[in-house]
C-alpha positions, 0 to 999 in steps of 0.5 A, a space after each residue: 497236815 490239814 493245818 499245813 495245805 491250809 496256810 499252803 492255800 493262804 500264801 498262794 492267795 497273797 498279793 503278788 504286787 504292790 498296790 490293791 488288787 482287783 482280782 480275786 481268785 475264785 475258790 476254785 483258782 486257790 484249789 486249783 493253784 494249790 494241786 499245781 504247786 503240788 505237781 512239780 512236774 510236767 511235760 511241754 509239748 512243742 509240736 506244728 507244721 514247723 516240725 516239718 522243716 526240722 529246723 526248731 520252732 523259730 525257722 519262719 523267723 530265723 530263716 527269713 521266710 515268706 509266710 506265703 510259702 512257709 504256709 504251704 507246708 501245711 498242706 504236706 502235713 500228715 502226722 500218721 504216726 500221732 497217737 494221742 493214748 500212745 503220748 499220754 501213756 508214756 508221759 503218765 508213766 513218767 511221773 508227769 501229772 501235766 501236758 501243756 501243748 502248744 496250740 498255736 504258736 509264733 507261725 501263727 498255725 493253730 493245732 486245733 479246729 477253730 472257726 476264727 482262721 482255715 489256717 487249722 490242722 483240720 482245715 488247712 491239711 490233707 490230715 484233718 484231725 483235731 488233734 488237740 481234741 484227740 489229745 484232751 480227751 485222752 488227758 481226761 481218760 487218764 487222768 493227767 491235767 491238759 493246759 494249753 500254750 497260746 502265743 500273744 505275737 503271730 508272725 503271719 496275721 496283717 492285724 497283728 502290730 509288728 513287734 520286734 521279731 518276724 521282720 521279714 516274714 512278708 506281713 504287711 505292716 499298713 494293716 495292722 489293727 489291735 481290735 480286730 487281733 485282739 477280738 481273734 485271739 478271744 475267739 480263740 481262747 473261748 473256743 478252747 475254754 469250751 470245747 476241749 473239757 477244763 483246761 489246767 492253764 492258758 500259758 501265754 508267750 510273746 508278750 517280749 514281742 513288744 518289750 522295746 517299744 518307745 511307748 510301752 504296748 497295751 496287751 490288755 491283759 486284764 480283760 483278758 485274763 477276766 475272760 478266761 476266768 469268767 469261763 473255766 474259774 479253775 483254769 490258770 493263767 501265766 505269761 511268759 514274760 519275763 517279768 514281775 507277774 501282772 495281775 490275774 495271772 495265778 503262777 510265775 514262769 521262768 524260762 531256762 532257770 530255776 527261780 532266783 537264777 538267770 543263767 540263760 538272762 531270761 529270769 532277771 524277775 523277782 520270785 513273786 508269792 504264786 506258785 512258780 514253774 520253770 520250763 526247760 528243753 529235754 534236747 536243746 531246742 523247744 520244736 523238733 530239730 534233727 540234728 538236735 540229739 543233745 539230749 539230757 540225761 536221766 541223771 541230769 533231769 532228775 537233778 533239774 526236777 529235784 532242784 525246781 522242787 527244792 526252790 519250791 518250783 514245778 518243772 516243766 520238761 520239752 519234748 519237740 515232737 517229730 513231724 510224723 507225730 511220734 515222740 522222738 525215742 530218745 525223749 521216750 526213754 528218758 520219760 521211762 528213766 525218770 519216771 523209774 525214778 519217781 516210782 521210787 522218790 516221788 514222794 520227796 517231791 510231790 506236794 512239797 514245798 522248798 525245805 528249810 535249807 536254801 539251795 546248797 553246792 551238795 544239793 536242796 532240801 523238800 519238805 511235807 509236813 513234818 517230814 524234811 527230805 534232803 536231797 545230795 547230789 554230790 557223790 563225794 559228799 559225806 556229811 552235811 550241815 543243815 542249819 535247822 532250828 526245829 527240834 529232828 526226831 529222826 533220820 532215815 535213809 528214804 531208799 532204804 529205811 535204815 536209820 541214819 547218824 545225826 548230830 545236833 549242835 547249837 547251829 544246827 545238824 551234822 547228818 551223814 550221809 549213807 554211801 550209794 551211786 544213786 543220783 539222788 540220795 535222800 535222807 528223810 528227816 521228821 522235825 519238830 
């Protein structure tokens, strides 16, 4: 198992494009990249004064709304029922070993204190609280890894370049100036690297904003990412952006679809050698909407978070919180139906990397060492092949224990596959 996480660690250090490479990882970063793949699951939290309105976090946008009156909800904003234990509590529960909480978003609003802009949770609303901290500190309390989403774009900020969303948001595009955005966006980071504890990543958004531009845009990510290494060695960078993975970022995202796939035509990228991670909705909509309750079932996001697992990904599941600060009881529940899973299955995810066999129309395949788990969906699934080419030791039922029939041939494996109404039914293999 040692000589396994080793080569785990050395893949994970591989150059991800071409050309030579400025940036290496810090022994911490490699460590750190490795416990992430191996958590497979997190929790996304989508929570701001847009929840105010229920409408999803793009209402200033979508909506054509003046920033000079959206602003003023933020004076209305009194989350009284927010209760940082009482989140991390039941995501812990979960299975979840990871929060990634939006701390400033496209409206420009930061959910935390700092001292670059009043326009804070703290400052700016009759609430006062830093919630981020009260967040952070619960996180560290209970053992589950914080990162932190930070948007690239901000829809009300003059200084910020207009790119090709919040047209009609009343900015005043004469004022734009790159340095002076820039220098508060650093400020910024260096606020949140250095008064919240470690922080597992900084989850960059928006860089899409100025995808369309005649003359390709200097985000001036390296210094950047330099920054943020500079000040927590261990702390993940990632850019949701859609494309091949710049240099210093330390795990691919992909949105609204596992790796290799691009059903929502937001994942057109190659799969890069980082550890990877897929964010998906829990409802339909990553902030609050209230009429949104189209909520996946448990069912479904087990079969999501096993799938993300079997093509070696990290699932990271939305939850829109409401505007009083509670997590919506829909969301709760099915955190507790997972996570009644996970007690059960959790370790045919947790520190696997993608097993042997591709991704099949029955389901995907996990592995741990010498233990292969495969992993069928499809109730009417009696037997499968696995194409293998390692010698199989074993087959057990990993609900039950009992032994399982397999047959090699010269192609591979015939394995039956036991009767259940399990969502999930897991067979576990010991190869060779």
């Amino acid at each position: 198992m040692k000589k396994f996480l080793s080569i785990t660690a050395a893949l994970l250090a591989l150059p991800f494009i071409c050309g030579a490479q400025s940036y290496v990882p810090a022994e911490e970063n490699l460590k750190a990249r490795a416990e992430f793949a191996g958590d497979k699951f997190g929790i996304f939290l989508h929570w701001g004064i847009y929840s105010m309105f229920g409408q999803g976090e793009w209402y200033l946008n979508r909506e054509g709304v003046l920033h000079s009156e959206y602003s003023k909800a933020a004076s209305g904003f009194y989350p009284a029922g927010f209760d940082a234990a009482a989140w991390v509590s039941a995501i812990k529960a979960s299975g979840a070993k990871y929060i990634c909480f939006t701390t400033r978003h496209h409206d420009g609003f930061s959910m935390f204190h700092t001292a670059q802009s009043p326009y804070n949770i703290v400052d700016a609303t009759p609430f006062g609280r830093d919630v981020l901290k009260e967040l952070a500190d619960e996180c560290h309390k209970q053992g589950i890894r914080l990162h932190l989403y930070y948007s690239h774009l901000d829809w009300g900020r003059d200084d910020y370049p207009q790119g090709r969303t919040g047209l009609t948001t009343g900015r005043d595009a004469s004022k734009a100036d790159w340095d002076s955005y820039y220098n508060f966006m650093n400020a910024q980071l260096t606020e949140l690297l250095t008064g919240y504890g470690e922080i597992g990543s900084i989850w960059f958004d928006g860089h899409w904003d100025h995808d369309q531009d005649a003359v390709p845009f200097d985000w001036r990510l390296e210094e950047q990412y330099r920054l943020i290494h500079s000040l927590q060695p261990a702390c993940l960078v990632a850019n949701n952006h859609h494309i091949t993975p710049y240099e210093g970022e330390d795990f691919q995202i992909f949105e609204r679809d596992l790796p290799g796939e691009n059903k929502a035509g937001l994942s057109g990228q190659d799969v890069s050698a980082l550890p990877l991670e897929t964010c998906e909705t829990m409802n339909g909509m990553w902030g609050y909407k209230v009429v949104d309750q189209n909520y996946k079932s448990v069912p479904e996001i087990v079969r999501l978070l096993v799938g993300a697992a079997g093509k070696g990904a990290n699932l990271l599941l939305n939850i829109g919180p409401q505007p009083d600060g509670r997590l919506p009881q829909t969301a709760l529940d099915r955190l507790a139906g997972v996570g009644k899973w996970i007690d059960k299955y959790g370790d045919t995810i947790y520190g696997t990397t993608a097993g042997d066999v591709p991704e099949q129309p029955w389901g995907v395949t996990t592995r741990k060492g010498d233990r292969l788990f495969v992993h069928v969906f499809d109730a009417k699934v009696k037997e499968v092949f696995l194409p293998l080419d390692c010698k199989v030791k074993s087959a057990v039922d990993f609900s039950t224990g009992s032994k399982v029939q397999f047959d090699s041939c010269r192609h591979g494996l015939h394995v039956e596959v036991p009767a259940s109404d399990e969502t999930d039914r897991v067979i576990e293999l010991r190869v060779g």
